[in-house]
Structures are given as structure tokens and as C-alpha cells.
N, C-alpha and C positions, 0 to 999 in steps of 0.2 A: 889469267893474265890479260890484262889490255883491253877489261871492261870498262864505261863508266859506271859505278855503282854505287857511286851516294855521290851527296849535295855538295860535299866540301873537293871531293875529286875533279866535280865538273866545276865548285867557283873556280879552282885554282886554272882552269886552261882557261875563264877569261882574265886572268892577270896577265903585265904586259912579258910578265915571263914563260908563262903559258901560250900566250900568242908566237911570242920566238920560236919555241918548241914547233908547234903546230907547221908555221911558216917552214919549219925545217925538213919535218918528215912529209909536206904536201907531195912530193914524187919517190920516195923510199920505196925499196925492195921488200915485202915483206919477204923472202925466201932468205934475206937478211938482217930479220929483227934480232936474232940473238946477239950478233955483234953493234947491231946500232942501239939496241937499249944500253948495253955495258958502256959502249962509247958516251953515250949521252949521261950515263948515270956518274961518272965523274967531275959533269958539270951544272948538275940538276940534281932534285931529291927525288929519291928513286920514286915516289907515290906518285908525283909527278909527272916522269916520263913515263910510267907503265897508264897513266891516262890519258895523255898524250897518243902513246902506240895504238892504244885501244880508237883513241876518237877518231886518229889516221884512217887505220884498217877498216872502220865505218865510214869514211867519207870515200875510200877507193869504194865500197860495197856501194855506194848512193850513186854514185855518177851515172849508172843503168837507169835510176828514174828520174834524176832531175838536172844533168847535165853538171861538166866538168864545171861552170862558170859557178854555180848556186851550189856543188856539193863541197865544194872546198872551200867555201864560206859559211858554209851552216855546222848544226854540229845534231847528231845523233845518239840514240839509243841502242842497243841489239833490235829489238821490240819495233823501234820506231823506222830503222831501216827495213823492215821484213812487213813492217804490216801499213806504211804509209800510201797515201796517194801518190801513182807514177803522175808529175810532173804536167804531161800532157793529156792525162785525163783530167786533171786537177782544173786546169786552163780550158778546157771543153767546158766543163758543169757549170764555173765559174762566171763563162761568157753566156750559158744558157740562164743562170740565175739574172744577169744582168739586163738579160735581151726581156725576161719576165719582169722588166722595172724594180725589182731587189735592190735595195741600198744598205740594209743591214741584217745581218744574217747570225744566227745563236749558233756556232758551230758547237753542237753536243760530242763527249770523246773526242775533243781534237789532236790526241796525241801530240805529236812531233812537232806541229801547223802546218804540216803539206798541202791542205785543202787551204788554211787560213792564208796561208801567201800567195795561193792563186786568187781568192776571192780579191786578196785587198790591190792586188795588181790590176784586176778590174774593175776597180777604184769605189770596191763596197766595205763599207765598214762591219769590223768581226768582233765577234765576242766567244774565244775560243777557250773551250773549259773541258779540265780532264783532270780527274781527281787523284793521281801521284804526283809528288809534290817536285820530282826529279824529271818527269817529263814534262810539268807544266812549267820549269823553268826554262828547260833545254825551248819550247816554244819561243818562250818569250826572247831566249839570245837571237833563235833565227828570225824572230817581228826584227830586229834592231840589227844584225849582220845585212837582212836584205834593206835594211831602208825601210820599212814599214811598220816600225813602230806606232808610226801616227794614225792607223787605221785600224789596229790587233790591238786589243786587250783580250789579256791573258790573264784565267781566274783558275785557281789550284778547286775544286766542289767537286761534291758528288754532283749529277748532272740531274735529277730527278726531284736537285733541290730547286733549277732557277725558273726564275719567270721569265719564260720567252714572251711574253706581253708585248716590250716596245717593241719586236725586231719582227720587219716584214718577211724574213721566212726563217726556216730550222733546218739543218743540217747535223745528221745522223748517221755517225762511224761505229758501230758496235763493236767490242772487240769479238772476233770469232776463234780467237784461238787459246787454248787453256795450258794447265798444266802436259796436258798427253797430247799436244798439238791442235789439233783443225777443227772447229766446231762445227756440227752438221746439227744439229739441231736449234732452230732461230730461236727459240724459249733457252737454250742456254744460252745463246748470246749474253754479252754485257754491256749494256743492261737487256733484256729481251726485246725480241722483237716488240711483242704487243707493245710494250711500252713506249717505244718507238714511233708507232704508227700514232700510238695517243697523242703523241706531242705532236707529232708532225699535220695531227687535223687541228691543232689551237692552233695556228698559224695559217696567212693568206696563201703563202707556198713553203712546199715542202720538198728533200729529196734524203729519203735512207739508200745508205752504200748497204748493199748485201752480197753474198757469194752468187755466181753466176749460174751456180746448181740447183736455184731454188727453183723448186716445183709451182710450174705456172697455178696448182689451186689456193698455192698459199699466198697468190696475190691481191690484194684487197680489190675488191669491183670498183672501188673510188680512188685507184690508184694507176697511173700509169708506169707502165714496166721497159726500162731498156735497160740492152745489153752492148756493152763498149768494150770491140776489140781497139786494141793499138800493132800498128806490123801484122795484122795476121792472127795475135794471141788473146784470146777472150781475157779482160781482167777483171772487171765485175759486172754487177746486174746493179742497177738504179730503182727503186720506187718514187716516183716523182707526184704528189699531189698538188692540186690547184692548177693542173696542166689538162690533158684530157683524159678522162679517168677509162679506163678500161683498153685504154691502147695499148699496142705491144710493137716497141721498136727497137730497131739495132742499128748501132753506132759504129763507123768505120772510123778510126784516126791510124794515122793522121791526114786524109783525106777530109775526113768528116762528114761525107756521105752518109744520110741517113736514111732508111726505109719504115715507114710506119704499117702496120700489120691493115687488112682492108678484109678479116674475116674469109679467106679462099678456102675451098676445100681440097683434099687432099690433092695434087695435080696424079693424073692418069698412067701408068706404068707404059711404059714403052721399048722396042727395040734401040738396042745399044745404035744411034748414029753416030755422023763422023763425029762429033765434037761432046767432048764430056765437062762440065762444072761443076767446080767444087766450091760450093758458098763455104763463103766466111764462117768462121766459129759464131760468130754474136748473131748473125742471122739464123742458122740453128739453135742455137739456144732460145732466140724470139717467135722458134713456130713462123718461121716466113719465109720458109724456102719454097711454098706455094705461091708468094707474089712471086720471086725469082723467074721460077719456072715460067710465070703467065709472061715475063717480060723478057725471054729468051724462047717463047716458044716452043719450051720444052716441058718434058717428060720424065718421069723416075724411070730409074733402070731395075729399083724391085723395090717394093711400098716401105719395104722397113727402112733402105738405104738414101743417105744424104746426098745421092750424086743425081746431076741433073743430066740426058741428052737430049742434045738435039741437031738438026744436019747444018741449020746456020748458023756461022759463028757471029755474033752481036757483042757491041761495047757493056760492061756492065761492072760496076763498083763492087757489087759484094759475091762474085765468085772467081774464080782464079780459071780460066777456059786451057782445054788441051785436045790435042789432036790426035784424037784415037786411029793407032794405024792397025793392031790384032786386038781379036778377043779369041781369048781360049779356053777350054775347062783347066781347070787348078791342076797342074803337072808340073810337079818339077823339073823333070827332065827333059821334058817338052821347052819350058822356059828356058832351060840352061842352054840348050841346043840353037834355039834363034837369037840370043843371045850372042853367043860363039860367033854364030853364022855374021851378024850385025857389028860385029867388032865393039861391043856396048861395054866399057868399062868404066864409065858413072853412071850407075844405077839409080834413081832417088825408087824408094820403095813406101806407098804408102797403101792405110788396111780400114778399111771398113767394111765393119761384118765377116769379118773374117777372124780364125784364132791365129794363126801365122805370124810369128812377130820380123821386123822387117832384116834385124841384126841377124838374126835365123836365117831368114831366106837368104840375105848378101853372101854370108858365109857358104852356105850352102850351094848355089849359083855359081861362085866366084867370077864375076865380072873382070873383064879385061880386054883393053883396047879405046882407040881415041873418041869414040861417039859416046853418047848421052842416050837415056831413054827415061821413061817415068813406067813403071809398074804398078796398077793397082787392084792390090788382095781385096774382093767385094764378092758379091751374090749379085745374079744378073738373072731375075725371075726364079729366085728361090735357090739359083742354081750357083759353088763356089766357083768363081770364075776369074780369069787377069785377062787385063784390059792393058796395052801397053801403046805409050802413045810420047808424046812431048807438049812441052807448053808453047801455046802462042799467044800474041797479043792480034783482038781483034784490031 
């Protein structure tokens, strides 16, 4: 119930009685759809409102990537909510396509147009194509909801039909996800990776979206590699050609701090000092928590672990710094006991290298009392260890 799932579902919410509808249900309960679909279905055709509810419960699901302003003006898929560009990544690549003199761009798979309305917002013309014919429409309402009609064309093809000829770069969304969920394999991909990267060398500039898990050998040597968190949360990995090929960087938003990789080798293991960081997800993912380290003058606390010390605390974009007050071997009781002693009843619990999961430990612990602490489950020279400290800002 409350899918869009054909043509004739989605014309009817842009009639102007579709729009009433929509208009209607923009702030609804869903914990009360059974009573507002019956109510509405008295003054509507029930086909109607059940696509209506459906487009609703999609656009409350959108407002996480593109804001309350644009999600309840656009109109969505299941598909298209779940696997589109967040908003603010979209607006990063957008601005970096543009800063490389890009004026027109072949968006391949462009599903929904979440990339296509970032681009044309930084005032480059698109040609976005995606070969179902229900979401190359739902595109084309959001070119013409945002205003941007004049800049998006939107073509229903398979994408392996067009000529990227006139357009000075290509842009390449694969789908990665199948019938049984999550694709990990870039050859399933749709359409495959390789494929991908062929299109993307006919073209002066290129950028394929891929998952953030992809294994640095599978990067082309003519390709540059970043990885873009947003808040904290790694959300994909970029292949960018015609930029600098063999670089490896990682993307902070919304800061937009970026660190370009400089070849380091592995930074030197060290005793736990006072201050411990924890880089960013996309810097780990980019192999570059060895610049971190070189620019915090720090040290690992065991070769396999992501955590940096070191005794001074320094300003830095891509780790999250804290002030280590104990280090202890892995005891529960031990922990539970200074704990108690500390009156620590918000616990944040975090694990690397470790199997201890943190819902486990809390439980286990049970914290109680007005102070705060940070606990981290790690290996410190091979050895399982907690580290308990808090966050400061250098």
C-alpha cells in the first residue's frame, strides 16, 4: 500500500487534484494513515490517495538528504529515496565539476535527479538518463518542481546507448543494489564498473559514484580516489578522472575540508599519551591517517588500530581529539568499579579491535550518575585494553 508503481499513479499526483492531496498530507501522522486514507477516500479515488500516502511517506523519508524546503516539493521512488545523492554531497561534486570549467555534463543512471539538480543549480547544463520509464519521469517533475527545468533534460535509454560526445564531462551512478540487496561486486554493478570507467576516459572530466568499500587495488592508476564523509558518516567513494590521477583524498562536509594523500608510510606505534584521535571515517577509508598523524605529531597506539596519540593537543579537521584520563587492561569489573567511583552515568562506548559490542558492555557496567565519560574497547600494542577519557576541542 502507498507505493508509486506505475505511470498512470504518479501522472495522477501531478493533476491539480493530486496536488491538493499532497498539499494535504505534507505534515500527517503516519501512525495515522489508516484513519486518514479512509477519511480522504470519501473524497478522492481510492487509487489516488493510496498514491498520494505512498508519495507523502517518501517525501517525510527524503527530508534526511535534501531538506524539508526541496523534499516536499519533489516527488520520489522507494528506490529513488534509498539510493539517491544526499543533497549535500550532491552540492560538493557539483561545485568541484564546476571549479574544473564543466558546463555540461551526461549524468549516466541518473535516477531520481539528485545529482542532476545539484549540478544545474551550479548553473551546468544536464542530460540526465536512466532507463525506467517511471523514474525518468518522477526526474523530470523534480527538473520542473525545483525550477530547473531549463537546464535538465531528461531522456528515458539504456545509458550505453548515448553519445557523451558534446558534453564536457560524464557522470556515473551505478545501481549497486539488486534483488537480494547490496552489491559488492563492481562487475555486477548496473551497468559494470568497467563500463563505467570506459565512458568516463571518452570524456575531458569524469566522476563515478561507487561504494566506499571499494578496495584501493581496484582503483584505476589514471583515476583519482576520494572518499566523502558528511556529519561524521562515510557516504561514498568518488573516482574522478581528468583531475590528478593516482591521488587518494577524503572529503569532510559539511566543512569541506579536504586532505589529499602525500604517499606516508605507515606512522610509528607509540605509548598511549594524554590525547587520543579518532580520524574521520573517509580519512580511513583514504589510507591517510598517516598525513593525520604527521600533522598532529602523533603516533599509533597498535599498527593494526585507527587511533592516533599524542601528548599535544593541536586544531585538526579530520579527527575528533579526547583526553585520555586511564588506560587499563580489558576488565569489566575493573571498569565497572571506577565508573561507580566517578559517578559516570553517560557512558559513550566506542570499539575498535575489539569483539565487545558497546550495547553489551552498557548493559553490563550499568552506568549511573551525573558525569559523562568516553570508553574505548581497542588493542594498545597487541594488548585488549580501555582507554577512558572525554572529548575536547583543541
Amino acid at each position: 500500500m502507498g507505493r508509486v508503481t506505475d505511470l498512470a499513479a504518479f501522472h495522477a499526483l501531478l493533476t491539480p487534484e493530486g496536488q491538493t492531496l499532497l498539499a494535504a498530507l505534507r505534515d500527517y501522522d503516519p501512525a495515522q494513515e489508516l484513519a486518514v486514507a479512509s477519511r480522504l477516500r470519501r473524497e478522492h479515488p481510492a487509487e489516488l490517495v493510496t498514491a498520494a500516502i505512498g508519495q507523502a511517506r517518501l517525501r517525510q523519508r527524503a527530508v534526511a538528504k535534501f531538506g524539508a524546503e526541496d523534499a516536499y516539493r519533489m516527488y520520489f521512488t522507494p528506490n529513488g529515496v534509498e539510493q539517491s545523492t544526499r543533497a549535500t554531497v550532491g552540492t560538493y561534486r557539483a561545485e568541484r565539476f564546476k571549479d574544473l570549467g564543466v558546463r555540461r555534463v551526461a549524468d549516466l543512471c541518473g535516477g531520481i535527479g539528485g545529482d542532476a539538480l545539484a549540478l544545474a543549480r551550479a548553473g551546468i547544463s544536464v542530460l540526465a538518463v536512466d532507463r525506467d520509464p517511471l523514474t525518468a519521469e518522477v526526474a523530470r517533475a523534480n527538473a520542473g518542481a525545483l525550477g530547473l527545468a531549463g537546464l535538465i533534460e531528461v531522456r528515458c535509454a539504456d545509458v550505453t546507448e548515448i553519445d557523451t560526445a558534446p558534453y564536457d564531462a560524464v557522470f556515473v551512478d551505478p545501481a549497486r543494489r539488486g534483488g537480494r540487496g547490496r552489491i559488492f561486486d563492481p562487475e555486477a554493478y548496473s551497468p559494470p564498473l568497467s563500463w563505467a570507467i570506459g565512458a568516463a576516459r571518452t570524456a575531458p572530466h569524469a566522476a563515478l559514484k561507487i561504494a566506499p568499500g571499494v578496495p584501493h587495488e581496484a582503483v584505476p592508476q589514471d583515476a583519482e580516489a576520494e572518499w566523502i564523509s558528511d556529519g561524521g558518516d562515510v557516504k561514498e567513494a568518488v573516482l574522478w578522472f581528468g583531475t590528478r590521477p593516482g591521488a587518494r583524498r577524503a572529503t569532510l562536509l559539511p566543512s569541506g575540508a579536504s586532505l589529499v594523500g602525500r604517499g606516508l608510510p605507515d606512522p610509528a606505534v607509540r605509548a598511549v599519551g594524554r590525547h587520543l584521535y579518532e580520524p574521520d571515517g573517509a580519512v580511513i577509508r583514504a589510507h591517510l591517517v598517516a598525513e593525520v598523524a604527521e600533522e598532529l605529531d602523533g603516533g599509533l597506539i597498535d599498527e593494526t588500530i585507527a587511533y592516533i596519540t599524542a601528548d599535544e593537543l593541536r586544531p585538526t579537521p579530520y579527527a575528533t581529539a579526547y583526553e585520555i584520563t586511564d588506560e587499563l587492561p580489558f576488565n569489566l569489573k575493573r571498569l565497572k568499579a571506577l565508573l561507580r567511583e566517578r559517578e559516570v552515568g553517560h557512558l559513550t562506548v566506542k570499539k575498535r579491535g575489539s569483539a565487545v559490542e558497546p550495547e553489551e558492555l552498557r548493559r553490563k557496567v550499568k552506568p549511573k550518575g551525573p558525569n559523562a565519560a568516553t570508553v574505548f574497547l581497542t588493542r594498545v600494542a597487541g594488548a585488549p585494553t580501555m582507554l577512558i577519557g572525554r572529548p575536547v576541542q583543541p
